[in-house]
C-alpha positions in Angstrom: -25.7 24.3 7.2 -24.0 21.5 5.4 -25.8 18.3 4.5 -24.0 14.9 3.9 -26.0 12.0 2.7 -24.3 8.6 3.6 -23.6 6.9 0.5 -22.2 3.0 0.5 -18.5 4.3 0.6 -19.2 5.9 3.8 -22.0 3.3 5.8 -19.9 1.4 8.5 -17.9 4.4 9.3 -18.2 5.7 13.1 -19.4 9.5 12.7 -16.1 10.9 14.3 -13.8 9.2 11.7 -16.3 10.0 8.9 -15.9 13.7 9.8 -12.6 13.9 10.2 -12.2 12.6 6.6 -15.5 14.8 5.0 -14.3 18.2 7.2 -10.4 17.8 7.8 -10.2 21.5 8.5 -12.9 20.9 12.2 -10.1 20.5 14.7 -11.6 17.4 16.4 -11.9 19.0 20.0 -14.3 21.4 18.5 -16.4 18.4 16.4 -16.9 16.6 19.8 -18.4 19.9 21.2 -20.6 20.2 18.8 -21.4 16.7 18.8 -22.7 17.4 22.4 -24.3 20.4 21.4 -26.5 19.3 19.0 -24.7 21.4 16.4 -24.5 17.8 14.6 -27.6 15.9 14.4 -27.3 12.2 12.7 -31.4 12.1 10.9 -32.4 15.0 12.8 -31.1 13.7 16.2 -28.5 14.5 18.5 -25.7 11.8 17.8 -22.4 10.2 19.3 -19.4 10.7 17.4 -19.4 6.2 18.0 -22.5 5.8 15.8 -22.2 4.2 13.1 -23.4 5.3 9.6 -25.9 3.5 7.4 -26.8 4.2 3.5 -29.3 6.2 3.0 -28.4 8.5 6.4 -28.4 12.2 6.7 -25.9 14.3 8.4 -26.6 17.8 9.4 -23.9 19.9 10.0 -24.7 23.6 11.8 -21.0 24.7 11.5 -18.8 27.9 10.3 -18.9 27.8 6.6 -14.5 28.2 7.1 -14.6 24.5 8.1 -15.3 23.3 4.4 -12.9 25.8 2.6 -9.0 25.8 1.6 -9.1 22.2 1.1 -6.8 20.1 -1.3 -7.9 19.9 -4.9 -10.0 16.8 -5.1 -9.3 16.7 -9.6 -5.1 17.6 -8.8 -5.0 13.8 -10.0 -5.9 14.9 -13.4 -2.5 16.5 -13.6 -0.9 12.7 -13.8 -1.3 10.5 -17.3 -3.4 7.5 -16.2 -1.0 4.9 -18.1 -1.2 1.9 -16.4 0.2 -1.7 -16.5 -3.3 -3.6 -15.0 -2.5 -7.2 -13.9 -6.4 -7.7 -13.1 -9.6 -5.5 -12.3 -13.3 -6.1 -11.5 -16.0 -4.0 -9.4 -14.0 -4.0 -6.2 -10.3 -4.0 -7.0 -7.4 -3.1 -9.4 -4.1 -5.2 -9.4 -1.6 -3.0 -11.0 2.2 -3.8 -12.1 4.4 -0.3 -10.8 7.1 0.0 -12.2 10.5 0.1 -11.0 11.0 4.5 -10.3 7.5 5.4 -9.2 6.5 6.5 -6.2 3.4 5.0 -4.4 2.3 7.9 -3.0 3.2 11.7 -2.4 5.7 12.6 -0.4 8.7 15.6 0.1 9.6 15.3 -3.5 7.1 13.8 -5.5 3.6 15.2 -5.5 1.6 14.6 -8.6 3.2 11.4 -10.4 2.5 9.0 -7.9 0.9 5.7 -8.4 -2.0 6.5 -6.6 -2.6 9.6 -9.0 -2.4 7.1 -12.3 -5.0 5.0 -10.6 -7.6 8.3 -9.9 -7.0 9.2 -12.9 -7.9 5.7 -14.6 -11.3 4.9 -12.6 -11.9 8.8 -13.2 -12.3 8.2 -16.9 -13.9 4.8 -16.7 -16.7 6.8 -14.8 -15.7 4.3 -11.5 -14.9 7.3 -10.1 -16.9 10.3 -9.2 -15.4 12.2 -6.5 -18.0 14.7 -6.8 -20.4 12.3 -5.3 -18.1 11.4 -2.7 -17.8 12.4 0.9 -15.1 10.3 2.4 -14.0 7.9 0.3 -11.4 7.8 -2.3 -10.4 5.2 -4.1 -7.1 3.7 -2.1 -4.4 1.4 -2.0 -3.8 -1.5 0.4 -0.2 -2.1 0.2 2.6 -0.5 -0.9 5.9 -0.6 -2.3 9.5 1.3 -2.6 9.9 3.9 -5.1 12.2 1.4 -6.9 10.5 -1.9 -6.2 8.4 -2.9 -9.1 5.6 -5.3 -9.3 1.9 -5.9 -7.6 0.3 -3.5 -5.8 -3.3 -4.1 -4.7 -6.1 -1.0 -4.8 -9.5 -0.8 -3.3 -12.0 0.7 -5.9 -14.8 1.0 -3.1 -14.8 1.3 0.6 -16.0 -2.0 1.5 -13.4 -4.1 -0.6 -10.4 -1.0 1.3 -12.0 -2.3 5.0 -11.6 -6.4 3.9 -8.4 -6.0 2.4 -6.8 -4.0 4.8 -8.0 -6.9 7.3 -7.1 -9.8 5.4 -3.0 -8.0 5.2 -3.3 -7.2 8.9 -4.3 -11.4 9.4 -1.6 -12.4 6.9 -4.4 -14.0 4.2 -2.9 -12.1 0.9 0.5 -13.7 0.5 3.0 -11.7 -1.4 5.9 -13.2 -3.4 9.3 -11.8 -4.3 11.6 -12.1 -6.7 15.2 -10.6 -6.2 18.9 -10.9 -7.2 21.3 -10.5 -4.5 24.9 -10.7 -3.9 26.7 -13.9 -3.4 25.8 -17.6 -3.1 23.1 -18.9 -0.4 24.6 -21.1 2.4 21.5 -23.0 1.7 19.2 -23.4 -1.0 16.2 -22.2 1.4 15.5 -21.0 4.8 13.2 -19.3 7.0 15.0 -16.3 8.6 14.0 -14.6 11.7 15.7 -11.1 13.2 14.1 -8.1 14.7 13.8 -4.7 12.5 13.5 -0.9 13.7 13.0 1.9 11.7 14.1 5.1 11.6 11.9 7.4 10.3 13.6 10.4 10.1 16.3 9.0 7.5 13.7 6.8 6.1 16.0 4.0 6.8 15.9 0.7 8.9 18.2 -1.0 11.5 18.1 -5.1 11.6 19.5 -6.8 14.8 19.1 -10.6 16.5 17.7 -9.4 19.5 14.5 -7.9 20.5 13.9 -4.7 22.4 11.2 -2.6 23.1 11.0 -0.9 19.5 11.9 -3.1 17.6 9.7 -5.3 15.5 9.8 -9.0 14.6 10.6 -9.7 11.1 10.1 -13.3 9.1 11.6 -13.7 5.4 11.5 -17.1 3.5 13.6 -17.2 1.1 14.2 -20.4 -1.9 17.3 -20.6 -4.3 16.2 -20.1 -8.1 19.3 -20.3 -9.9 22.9 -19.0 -9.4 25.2 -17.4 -11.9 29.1 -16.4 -10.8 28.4 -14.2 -7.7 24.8 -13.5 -7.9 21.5 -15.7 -6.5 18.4 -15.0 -8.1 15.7 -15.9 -4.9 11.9 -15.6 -4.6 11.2 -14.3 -1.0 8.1 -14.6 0.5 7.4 -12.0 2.9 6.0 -13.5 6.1 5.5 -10.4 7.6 5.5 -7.1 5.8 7.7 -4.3 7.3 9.8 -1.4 5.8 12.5 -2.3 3.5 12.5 -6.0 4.9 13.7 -7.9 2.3 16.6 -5.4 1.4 17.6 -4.8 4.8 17.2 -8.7 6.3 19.5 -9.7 3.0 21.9 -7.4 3.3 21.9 -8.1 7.1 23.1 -11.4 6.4 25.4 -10.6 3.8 23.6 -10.8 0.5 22.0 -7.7 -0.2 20.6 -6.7 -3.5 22.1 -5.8 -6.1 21.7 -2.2 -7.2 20.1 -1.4 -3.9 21.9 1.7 -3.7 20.7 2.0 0.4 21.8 -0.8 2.0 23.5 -2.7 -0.8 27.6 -2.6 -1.5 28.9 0.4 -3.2 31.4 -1.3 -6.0 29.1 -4.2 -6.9 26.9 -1.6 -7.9 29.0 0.1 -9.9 29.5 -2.8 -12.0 26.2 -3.4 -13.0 23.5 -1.5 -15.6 20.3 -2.0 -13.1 19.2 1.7 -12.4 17.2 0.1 -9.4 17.7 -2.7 -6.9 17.0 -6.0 -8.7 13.6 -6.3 -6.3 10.2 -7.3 -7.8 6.7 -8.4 -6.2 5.5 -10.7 -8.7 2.9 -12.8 -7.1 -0.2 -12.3 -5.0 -2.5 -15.0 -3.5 -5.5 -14.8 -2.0 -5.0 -17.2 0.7 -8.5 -16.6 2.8 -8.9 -18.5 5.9 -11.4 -16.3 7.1 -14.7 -14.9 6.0 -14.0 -11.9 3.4 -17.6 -10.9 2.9 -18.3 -9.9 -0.3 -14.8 -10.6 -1.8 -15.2 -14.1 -1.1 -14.9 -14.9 -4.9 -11.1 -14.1 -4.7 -10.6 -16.6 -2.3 -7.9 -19.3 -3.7 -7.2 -16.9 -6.9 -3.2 -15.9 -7.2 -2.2 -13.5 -10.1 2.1 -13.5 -11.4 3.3 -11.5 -13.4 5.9 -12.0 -16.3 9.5 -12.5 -15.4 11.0 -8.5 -15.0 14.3 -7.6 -16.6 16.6 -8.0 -13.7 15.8 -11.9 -14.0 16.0 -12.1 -17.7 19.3 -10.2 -18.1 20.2 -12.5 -15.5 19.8 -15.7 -17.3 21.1 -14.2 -20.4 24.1 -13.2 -18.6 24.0 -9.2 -18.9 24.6 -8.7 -15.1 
């Protein structure tokens, strides 16, 4: 038998999602069986996998001891330095400036030095972090950025602040500002552009178009002038809504794509220039709450920036 005791990480979870993340290796066919066999009991009781879990709750698991084996290292992160560029932290969250090269999280060829893995690492010697007292929670982040974007990137410390962040993004309450240097000159010195973006997993690419389909998804980019120097534009973008390499692909969709952006960018124009990564930098966040945020109600009207990155100061210096 294997006990969990709910902890405040995982109250508010149903009991189906908290097992899928506390027992990955229970195909979920076989927890709902045992769900209606009593072979899980929530305090002692027969349970639905919709309840919802409270601090301070006990669940009793009467399940093959090869369920809870062969799982990932939960200390792997310990592998990664925890050097970090921290833009601002308190009880609930970390802001943290990535740079330009790292990976967010794993994937096919990165495992260990990921962003996410410095951040462990971090809370795991502050003593914020104790995954031995953890059943389903790990500290997370709530957006991301490309390998070779570098800026602001937002992490939950604790499962509450993860569920209100991740809501306030989905209602578009956490604006996220851009800085960039593309190709060209603006026709204007601002706009509000509107096309329709689908991606394409499989080559981890996207494709933008001025009509919608069925898969495709709306995308919004504002966009203001901040100074132009021979055939470059140095913009701040704000991103009204967030999808896979918007802001490279709407820019270069319209003919100004970043320079160094070695995916949808122009082959020659990069050649010409030191940048080993597209000029692209996320260098302001504000907390623009309309709704209730529950106990990060403090952040409310609070915006962090960071300092200018290199791409902008070579470019007023000349050096591009």
């Amino acid at each position: 038998m294997k006990q969990f005791v709910i902890n405040q990480n995982d109250a508010g979870q149903r009991v189906d999602k908290f097992l899928s993340k506390a027992v990955p290796s229970l195909p979920q066919a076989l927890m709902y069986r045992y769900l209606r066999t009593k072979r899980i009991k929530l305090n002692r009781k027969r349970c639905e996998g919709s309840d919802r879990l409270a601090e301070g709750d006990v669940l009793e698991l009467y399940i093959n001891d090869e369920f809870f084996g062969g799982q990932p290292d939960p200390m792997d992160f310990l592998h990664t330095p925890a050097d970090l560029n921290i833009v601002y932290e308190d009880a609930h969250i970390l802001l943290v400036n990535k740079p330009a090269g790292l990976i967010c999280h794993s994937d096919e060829t990165e495992h260990r030095h990921t962003l996410i893995n410095k951040i462990l690492h971090y809370l795991y010697q502050k003593g914020d972090y104790r995954p031995e007292e953890e059943n389903s929670f790990t500290p997370a982040l709530c957006n991301r950025i490309d390998r070779n974007t570098s800026g602001i990137v937002i992490a939950a410390k604790i499962a509450p602040a993860l569920r209100i962040l991740s809501e306030k993004i989905r209602l578009r309450e956490i604006k996220k500002s851009y800085k960039c240097i593309v190709l060209g000159r603006m026709e204007k010195p601002f706009g509000d552009l509107t096309a329709y973006l689908k991606k394409d997993s499989s080559a981890n690419t996207v494709e933008i178009t001025d009509h919608k389909t069925q898969d495709n998804l709306t995308i919004r980019t504002r966009y203001k002038v901040l100074a132009e120097r021979d055939h470059l534009s140095l913009l701040e973008v704000e991103l009204v809504t967030g999808r896979t390499h918007q802001i490279r692909a709407h820019m270069a969709y319209i003919g100004h794509p970043l320079l160094g952006d070695t995916k949808y960018g122009r082959v020659r124009q990069n050649q010409n220039t030191s940048l080993r990564y597209q000029a692209l930098c996320s260098c302001k966040l504000e907390f623009k709450f309309e709704t209730d945020a529950g106990e990060l109600n403090y952040l409310k009207g609070k915006c962090f920036e960071i300092p200018p990155p290199d791409f902008e100061i070579d470019f007023y210096a000349g050096k591009l």
